[in-house]
C-alpha positions as CSV (number, residue, x, y, z in Angstrom):
1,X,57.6,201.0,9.2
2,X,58.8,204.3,8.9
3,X,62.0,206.0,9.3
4,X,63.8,206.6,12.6
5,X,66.8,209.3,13.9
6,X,69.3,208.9,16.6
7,X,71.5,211.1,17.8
8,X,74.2,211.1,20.2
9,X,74.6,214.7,20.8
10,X,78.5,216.1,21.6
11,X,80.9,218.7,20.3
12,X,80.2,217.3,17.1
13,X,76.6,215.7,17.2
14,X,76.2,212.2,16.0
15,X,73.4,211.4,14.1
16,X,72.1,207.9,12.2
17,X,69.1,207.9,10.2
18,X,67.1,204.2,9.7
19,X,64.9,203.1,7.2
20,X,62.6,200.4,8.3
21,X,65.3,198.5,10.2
22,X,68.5,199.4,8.5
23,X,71.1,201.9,8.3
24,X,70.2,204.3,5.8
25,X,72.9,207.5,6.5
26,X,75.2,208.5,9.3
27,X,77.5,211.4,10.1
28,X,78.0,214.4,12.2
29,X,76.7,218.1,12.6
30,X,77.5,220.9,15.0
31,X,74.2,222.1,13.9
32,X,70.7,221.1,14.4
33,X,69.5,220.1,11.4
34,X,72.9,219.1,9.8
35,X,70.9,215.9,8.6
36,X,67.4,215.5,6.3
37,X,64.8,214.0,8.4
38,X,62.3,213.8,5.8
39,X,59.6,211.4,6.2
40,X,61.3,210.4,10.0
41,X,58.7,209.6,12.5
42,X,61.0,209.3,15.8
43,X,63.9,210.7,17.2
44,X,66.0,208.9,20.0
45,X,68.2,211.1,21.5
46,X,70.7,210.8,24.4
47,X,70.5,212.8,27.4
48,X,73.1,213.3,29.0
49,X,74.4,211.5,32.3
50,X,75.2,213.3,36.0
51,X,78.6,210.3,36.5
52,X,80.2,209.9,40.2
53,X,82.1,212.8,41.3
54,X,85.3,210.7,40.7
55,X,84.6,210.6,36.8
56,X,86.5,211.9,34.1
57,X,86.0,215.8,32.6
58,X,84.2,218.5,33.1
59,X,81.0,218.5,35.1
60,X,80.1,221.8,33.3
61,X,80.1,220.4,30.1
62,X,77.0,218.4,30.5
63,X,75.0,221.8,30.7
64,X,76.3,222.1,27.2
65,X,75.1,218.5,26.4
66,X,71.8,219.1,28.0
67,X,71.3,221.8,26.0
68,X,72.2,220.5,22.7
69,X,69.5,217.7,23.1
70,X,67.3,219.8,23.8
71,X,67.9,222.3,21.0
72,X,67.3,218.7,18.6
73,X,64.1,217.5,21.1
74,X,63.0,221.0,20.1
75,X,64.0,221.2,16.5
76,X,62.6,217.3,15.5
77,X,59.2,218.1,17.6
78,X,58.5,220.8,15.3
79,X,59.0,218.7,12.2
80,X,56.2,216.6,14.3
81,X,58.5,213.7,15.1
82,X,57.9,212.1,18.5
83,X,61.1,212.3,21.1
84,X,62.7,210.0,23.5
85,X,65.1,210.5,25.5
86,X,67.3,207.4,26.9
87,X,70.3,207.9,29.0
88,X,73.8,206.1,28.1
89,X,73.6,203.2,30.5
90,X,69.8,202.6,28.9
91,X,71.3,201.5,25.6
92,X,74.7,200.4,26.0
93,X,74.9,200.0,30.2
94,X,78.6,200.6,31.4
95,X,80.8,199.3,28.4
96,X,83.8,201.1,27.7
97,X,83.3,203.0,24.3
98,X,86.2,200.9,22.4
99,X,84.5,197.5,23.4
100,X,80.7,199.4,22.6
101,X,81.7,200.5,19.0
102,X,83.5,197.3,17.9
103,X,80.2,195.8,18.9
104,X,78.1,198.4,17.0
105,X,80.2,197.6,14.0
106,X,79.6,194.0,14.3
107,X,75.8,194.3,14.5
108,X,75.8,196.8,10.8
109,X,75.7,194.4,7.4
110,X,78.7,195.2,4.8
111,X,76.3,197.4,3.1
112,X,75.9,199.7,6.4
113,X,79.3,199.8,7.0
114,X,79.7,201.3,3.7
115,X,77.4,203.8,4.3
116,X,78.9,205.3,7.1
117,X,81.4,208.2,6.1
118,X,85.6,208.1,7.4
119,X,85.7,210.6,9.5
120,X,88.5,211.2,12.4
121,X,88.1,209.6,15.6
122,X,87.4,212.7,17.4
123,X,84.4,213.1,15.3
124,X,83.1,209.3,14.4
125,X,82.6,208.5,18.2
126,X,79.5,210.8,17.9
127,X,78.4,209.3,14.9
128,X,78.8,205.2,15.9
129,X,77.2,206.4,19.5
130,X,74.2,207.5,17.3
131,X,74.4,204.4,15.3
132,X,74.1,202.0,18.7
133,X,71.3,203.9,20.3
134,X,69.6,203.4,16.9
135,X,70.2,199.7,16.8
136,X,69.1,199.4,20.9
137,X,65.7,201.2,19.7
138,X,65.4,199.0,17.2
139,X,66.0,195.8,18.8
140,X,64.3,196.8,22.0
141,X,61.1,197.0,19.5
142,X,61.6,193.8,18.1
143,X,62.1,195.4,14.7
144,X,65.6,193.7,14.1
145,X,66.8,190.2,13.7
């Protein structure tokens, strides 16, 4: 099996790169192509969500989040890596982000964990959203234990 991306795309895109079925690298970019996607033959990438009018932030920023993932849709297709798009409630349904990312954590080996770099909150949240939908694909394709 080849290598697989995720990326969680924000103010500071998330990405996590797998080998097979394991973690290989993680981290952040505000750049498309921040990470090396060499040999990659899939890209998962989240597309933003339209929440109930009573939700939190700005309804204008999912314009920038819609075009972010489609700047990366754009950028990984011309490397010639197949895209999908899932939304957030897809891979992770409606759990809060604290309970979501204490699960993702609990799903990497010790050696995973150590491959993923300490970065502030306001920027790993990116990075361990990437990680989940990574592990979803993964497990949705039976390619996991």
């Amino acid at each position: 099996m080849g290598r697989i991306v995720a990326f969680d795309p924000g103010g500071c895109t998330g990405w996590a790169l797998f080998e097979g079925a394991e973690l290989a690298e993680a981290g952040t970019g505000t750049r498309v192509g921040d990470c090396d996607l060499g040999g990659a033959i899939i890209a998962i990438i989240e597309k933003p969500l339209i929440y109930p009018i009573d939700s939190k932030g700005d309804p204008n920023d999912l314009i920038t989040l819609a075009i972010r993932a489609g700047e990366i849709g754009g950028w990984t297709r011309c490397l010639g890596i197949e895209v999908q798009y899932v939304t957030p409630r897809q891979w992770k349904g409606t759990t809060p982000k604290d309970i979501s990312h204490r699960r993702i954590l609990g799903r990497l080996s010790n050696v995973e964990k150590q491959r993923l770099p300490k970065l502030p909150k306001s920027k790993a949240h990116n990075m361990l959203d990437a990680v989940g939908i990574g592990l979803w694909w993964l497990e949705k394709g039976n390619l996991r234990p």
